[in-house]
C-alpha positions in Angstrom: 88.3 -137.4 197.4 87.5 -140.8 198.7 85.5 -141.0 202.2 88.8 -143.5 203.7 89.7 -142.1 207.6 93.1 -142.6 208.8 93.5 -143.8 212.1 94.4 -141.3 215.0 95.5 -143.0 217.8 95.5 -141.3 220.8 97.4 -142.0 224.3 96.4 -140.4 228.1 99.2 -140.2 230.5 98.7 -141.3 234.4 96.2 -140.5 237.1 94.1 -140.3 234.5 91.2 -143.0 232.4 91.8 -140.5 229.3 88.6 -138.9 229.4 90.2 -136.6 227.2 90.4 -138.8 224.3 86.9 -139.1 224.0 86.3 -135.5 224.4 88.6 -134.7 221.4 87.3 -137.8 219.5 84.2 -136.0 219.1 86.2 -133.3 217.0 87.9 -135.4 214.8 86.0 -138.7 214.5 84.0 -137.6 211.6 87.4 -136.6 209.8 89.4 -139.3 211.3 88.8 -142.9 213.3 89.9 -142.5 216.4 90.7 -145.6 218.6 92.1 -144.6 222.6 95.1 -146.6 223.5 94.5 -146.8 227.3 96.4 -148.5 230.4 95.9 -149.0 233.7 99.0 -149.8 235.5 99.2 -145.5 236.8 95.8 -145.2 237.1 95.8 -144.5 240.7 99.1 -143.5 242.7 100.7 -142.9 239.3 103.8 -140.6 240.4 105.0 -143.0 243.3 104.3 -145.7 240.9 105.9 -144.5 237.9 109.3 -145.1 239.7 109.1 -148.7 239.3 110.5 -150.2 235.9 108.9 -153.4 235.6 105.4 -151.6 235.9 107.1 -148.9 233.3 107.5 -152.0 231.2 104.0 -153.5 231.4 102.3 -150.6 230.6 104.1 -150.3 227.4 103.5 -153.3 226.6 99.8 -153.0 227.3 99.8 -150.0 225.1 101.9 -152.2 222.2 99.4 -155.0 222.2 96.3 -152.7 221.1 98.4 -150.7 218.7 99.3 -153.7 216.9 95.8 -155.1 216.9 94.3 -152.0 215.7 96.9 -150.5 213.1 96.9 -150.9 209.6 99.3 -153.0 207.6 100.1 -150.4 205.5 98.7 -146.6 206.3 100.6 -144.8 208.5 98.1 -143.6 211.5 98.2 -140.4 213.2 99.4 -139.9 217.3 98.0 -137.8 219.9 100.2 -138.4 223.4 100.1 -136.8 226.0 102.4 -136.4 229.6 103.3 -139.8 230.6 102.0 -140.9 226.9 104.4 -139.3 225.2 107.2 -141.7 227.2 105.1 -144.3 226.0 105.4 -143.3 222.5 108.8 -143.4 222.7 109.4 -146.4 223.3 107.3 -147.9 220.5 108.7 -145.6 218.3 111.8 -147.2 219.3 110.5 -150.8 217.9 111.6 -151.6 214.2 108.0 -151.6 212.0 106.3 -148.9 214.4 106.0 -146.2 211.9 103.4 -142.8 212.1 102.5 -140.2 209.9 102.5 -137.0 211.9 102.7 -136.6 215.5 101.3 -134.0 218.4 103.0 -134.5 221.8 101.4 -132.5 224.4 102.8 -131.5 228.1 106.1 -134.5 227.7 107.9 -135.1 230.3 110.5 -136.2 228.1 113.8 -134.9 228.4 114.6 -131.3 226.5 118.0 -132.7 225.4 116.9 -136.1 224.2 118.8 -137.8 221.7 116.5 -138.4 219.0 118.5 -139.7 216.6 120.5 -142.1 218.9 116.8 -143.2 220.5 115.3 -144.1 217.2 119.0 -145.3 215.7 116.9 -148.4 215.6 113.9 -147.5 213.2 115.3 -143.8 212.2 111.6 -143.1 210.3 108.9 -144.3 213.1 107.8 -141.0 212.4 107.3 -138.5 209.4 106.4 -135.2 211.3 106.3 -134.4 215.0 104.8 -130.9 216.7 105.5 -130.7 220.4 103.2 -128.1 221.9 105.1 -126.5 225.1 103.1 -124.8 227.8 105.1 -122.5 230.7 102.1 -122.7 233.0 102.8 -126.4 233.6 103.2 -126.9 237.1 103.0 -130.4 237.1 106.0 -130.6 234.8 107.6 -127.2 236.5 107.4 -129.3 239.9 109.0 -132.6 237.9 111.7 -130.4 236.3 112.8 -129.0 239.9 113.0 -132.4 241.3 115.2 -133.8 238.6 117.4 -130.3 238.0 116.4 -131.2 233.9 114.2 -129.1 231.8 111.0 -131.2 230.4 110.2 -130.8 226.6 106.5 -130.3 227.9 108.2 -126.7 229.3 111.2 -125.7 227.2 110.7 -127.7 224.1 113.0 -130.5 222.4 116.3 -128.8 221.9 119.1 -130.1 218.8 120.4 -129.5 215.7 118.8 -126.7 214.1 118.5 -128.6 210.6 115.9 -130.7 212.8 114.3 -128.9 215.4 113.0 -125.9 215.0 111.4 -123.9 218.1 108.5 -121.7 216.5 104.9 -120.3 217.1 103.5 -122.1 214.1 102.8 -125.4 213.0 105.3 -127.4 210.6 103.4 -126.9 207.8 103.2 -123.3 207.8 106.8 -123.2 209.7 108.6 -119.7 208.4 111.9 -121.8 208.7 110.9 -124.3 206.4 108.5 -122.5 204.0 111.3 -122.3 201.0 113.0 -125.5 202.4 112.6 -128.6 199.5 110.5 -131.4 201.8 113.5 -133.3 202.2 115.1 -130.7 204.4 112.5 -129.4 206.5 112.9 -130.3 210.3 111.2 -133.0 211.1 110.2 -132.0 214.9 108.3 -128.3 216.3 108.4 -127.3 219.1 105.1 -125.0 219.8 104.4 -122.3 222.7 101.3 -122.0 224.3 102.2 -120.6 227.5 98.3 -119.7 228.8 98.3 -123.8 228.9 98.5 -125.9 231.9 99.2 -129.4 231.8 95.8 -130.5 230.7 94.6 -127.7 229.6 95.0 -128.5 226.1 91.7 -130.6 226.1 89.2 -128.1 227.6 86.8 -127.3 225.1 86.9 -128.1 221.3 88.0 -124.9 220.0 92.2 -126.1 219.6 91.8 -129.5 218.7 89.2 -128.3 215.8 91.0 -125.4 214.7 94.5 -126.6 214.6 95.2 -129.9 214.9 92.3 -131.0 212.7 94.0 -129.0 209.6 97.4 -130.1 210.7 96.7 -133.3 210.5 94.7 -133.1 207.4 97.7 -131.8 205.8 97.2 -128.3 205.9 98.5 -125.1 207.4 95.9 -124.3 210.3 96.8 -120.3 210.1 95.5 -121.1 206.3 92.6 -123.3 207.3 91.2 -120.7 210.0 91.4 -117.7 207.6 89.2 -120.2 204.9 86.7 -120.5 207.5 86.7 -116.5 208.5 86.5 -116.0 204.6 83.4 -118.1 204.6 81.1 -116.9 207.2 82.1 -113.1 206.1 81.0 -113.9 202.9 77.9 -115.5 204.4 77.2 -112.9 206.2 77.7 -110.1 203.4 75.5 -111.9 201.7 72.7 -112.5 204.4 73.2 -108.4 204.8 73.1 -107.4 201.4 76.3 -105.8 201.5 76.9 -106.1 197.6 79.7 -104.4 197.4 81.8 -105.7 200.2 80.9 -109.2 199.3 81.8 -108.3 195.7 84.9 -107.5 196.8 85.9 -110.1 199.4 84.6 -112.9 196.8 87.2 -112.4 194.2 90.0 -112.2 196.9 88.6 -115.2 197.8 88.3 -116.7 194.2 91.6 -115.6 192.9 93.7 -117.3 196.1 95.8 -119.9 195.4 94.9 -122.4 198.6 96.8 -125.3 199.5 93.6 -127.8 198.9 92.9 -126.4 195.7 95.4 -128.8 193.6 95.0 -131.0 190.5 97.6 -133.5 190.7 101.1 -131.3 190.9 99.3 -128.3 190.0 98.3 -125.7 192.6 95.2 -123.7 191.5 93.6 -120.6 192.4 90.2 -121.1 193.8 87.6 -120.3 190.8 90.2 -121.9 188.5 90.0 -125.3 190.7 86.4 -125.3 190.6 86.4 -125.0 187.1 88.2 -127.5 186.5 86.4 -129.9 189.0 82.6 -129.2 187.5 84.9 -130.1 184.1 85.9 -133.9 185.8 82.9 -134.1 187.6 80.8 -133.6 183.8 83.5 -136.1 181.9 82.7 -138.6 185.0 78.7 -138.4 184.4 79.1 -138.6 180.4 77.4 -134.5 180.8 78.3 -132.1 177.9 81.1 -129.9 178.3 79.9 -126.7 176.6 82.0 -123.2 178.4 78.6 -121.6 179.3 77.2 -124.2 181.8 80.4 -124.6 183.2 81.1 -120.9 183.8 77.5 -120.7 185.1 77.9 -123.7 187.4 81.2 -122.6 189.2 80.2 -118.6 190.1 77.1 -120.9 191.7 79.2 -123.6 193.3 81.7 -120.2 194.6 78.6 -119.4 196.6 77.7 -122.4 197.4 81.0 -123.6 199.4 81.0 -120.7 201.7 77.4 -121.6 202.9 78.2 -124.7 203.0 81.6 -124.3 205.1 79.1 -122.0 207.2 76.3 -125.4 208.0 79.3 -127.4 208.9 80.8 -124.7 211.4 77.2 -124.2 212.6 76.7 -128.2 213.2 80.1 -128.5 214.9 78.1 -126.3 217.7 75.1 -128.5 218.6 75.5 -131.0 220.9 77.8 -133.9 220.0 74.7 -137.0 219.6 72.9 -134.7 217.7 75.3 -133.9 215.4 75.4 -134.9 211.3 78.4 -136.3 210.1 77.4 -136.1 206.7 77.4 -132.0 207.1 80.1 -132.0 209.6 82.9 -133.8 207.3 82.1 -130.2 204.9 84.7 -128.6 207.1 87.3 -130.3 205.3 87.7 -127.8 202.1 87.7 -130.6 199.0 84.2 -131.7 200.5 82.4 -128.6 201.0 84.1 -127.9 197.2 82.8 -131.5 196.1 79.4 -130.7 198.1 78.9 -127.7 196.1 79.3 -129.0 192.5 77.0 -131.7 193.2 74.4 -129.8 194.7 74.9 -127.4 191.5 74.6 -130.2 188.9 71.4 -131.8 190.9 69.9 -128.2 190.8 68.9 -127.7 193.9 70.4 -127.3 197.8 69.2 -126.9 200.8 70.7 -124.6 204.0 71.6 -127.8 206.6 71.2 -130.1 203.6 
């Protein structure tokens, strides 16, 4: 896996500088490169203001001069958006050649009924994949939706055609609705509930952002991703306890899943058999030999090895954000603790924090 970051951009809504977006930066920067798209036209007085078009205007156009300067030619980026953001969003997805990979919108004002497909008639794919997380303790959108007698999507969630909105607890990619769908005709937008959420609530503390939108947007299903990390600190634990048996147990459960990460090519693998065949790549790469007793030996030692290694990076993501090692902290994604463990197994040697 190569060490190229796609670009999360990330937009604040009003009465706000977006502190936010460098709080959750910290989460994902070592995964991702995060650039905040800011404006300052509702930095102050934003509701009053907000009524007012031409400053509407201005601030989209502020936020459409740094997207263009910053985004790639030709990778997709990433969007975070949130309240007046989200609007924002909108109306660049609107533009023809504005185009994202997948989307969170957080606490949107936008309209519940909005026409998707008549707003975006224009440039139909600006995105591939949007998850709008809903929270009923919103009272900054509650107050807006009893002003303007219309439900929010912030609140209720985007409503429309079931074939393209679904309204579920989990995240698209692990979406019970379009689990046995073929990609093609999976809905497209998900709507989330958090209802403990107020409207910016979704940035307090790391612990969301890390735990599902980092897997989300790294292409995996976050339910998935958080039981891998459980897995791993059990095991490390069984093992720091000498609880043989238990450990015994919970590593070939481990070793015999088939995980969503553990692919070669168009072939989905269990665990042990992908590390099997990875040492086998890694060995043809260095000119090694190939004989069936190293590499047996290698993977039951790179098995162990990735849980302790998963266990560093969780461990690092808990000390304070300039003292932490990006080189241990990109580990939480599962190909690189996997990739970190057959190289520390063919160098013959590792080192906890190493």
């Amino acid at each position: 896996m190569s060490d190229f970051r796609r670009v999360i951009f990330t937009i604040h809504g009003i009465n706000s500088e977006g502190e936010w977006q460098q709080e959750i930066a910290q989460e994902l920067e070592p995964h991702f490169c995060c650039i905040s798209l800011r404006y300052r036209q509702f930095r102050y007085l934003g509701w009053p203001k907000i009524l007012f078009p031409l400053l509407r205007r201005h601030a989209v156009k502020t936020v459409a001069r740094q997207l263009s300067r910053e985004a790639a030619p030709v990778e997709r980026a990433n969007l975070i958006a949130h309240s007046f953001g989200t609007w924002i969003s909108l109306q660049l997805m609107k533009r023809r050649g504005t185009y994202f990979n997948r989307v969170i919108f957080t606490a949107s004002p936008l309209p519940a009924d909005l026409d998707w497909e008549g707003e975006l008639n224009d440039n139909p794919e600006a995105f591939q994949d949007l998850t709008n997380e809903r929270g009923f303790n919103d009272k900054v959108l509650a107050w807006g939706d009893f002003t303007t007698g219309k439900d929010s999507a912030g609140r209720v969630g985007f409503r429309g055609h079931p074939d393209r909105i679904h309204d579920t607890r989990a995240f698209r990619l692990s979406c019970p609705l379009c689990r046995n769908l073929p990609e093609g005709l999976q809905a497209r937008i998900h709507n989330l509930e958090w209802s403990e959420f107020h409207h910016s609530g979704w940035f307090v503390g790391g612990g969301h952002c890390g735990s599902l939108w980092l897997p989300y947007f790294w292409g995996f299903p976050p339910e998935e991703y958080a039981d891998f990390i459980e897995t791993c600190l059990d095991l490390a634990e069984l093992e720091s306890h000498g609880d043989i048996v238990n450990q015994e147990y919970k590593e070939r459960t481990f070793c015999e899943r088939v995980w969503t990460w553990t692919r070669h090519g168009d072939v989905t693998l269990a665990m042990a058999k992908y590390i099997e065949e990875s040492i086998v790549l890694y060995r043809m790469d260095k000119d090694l030999l190939l004989d069936q007793a190293t590499i047996q030996n290698h993977r039951a030692r790179a098995t162990r090895l990735v849980w302790h290694i998963v266990k560093d990076a969780i461990e690092e993501r808990r000390r304070p954000a300039e003292e932490r090692r990006l080189h241990i902290l990109r580990r939480l994604h599962p190909q690189l603790a996997i990739r970190a463990a057959i190289e520390a197994v063919e160098r013959g040697s590792w080192t906890t924090g190493g």
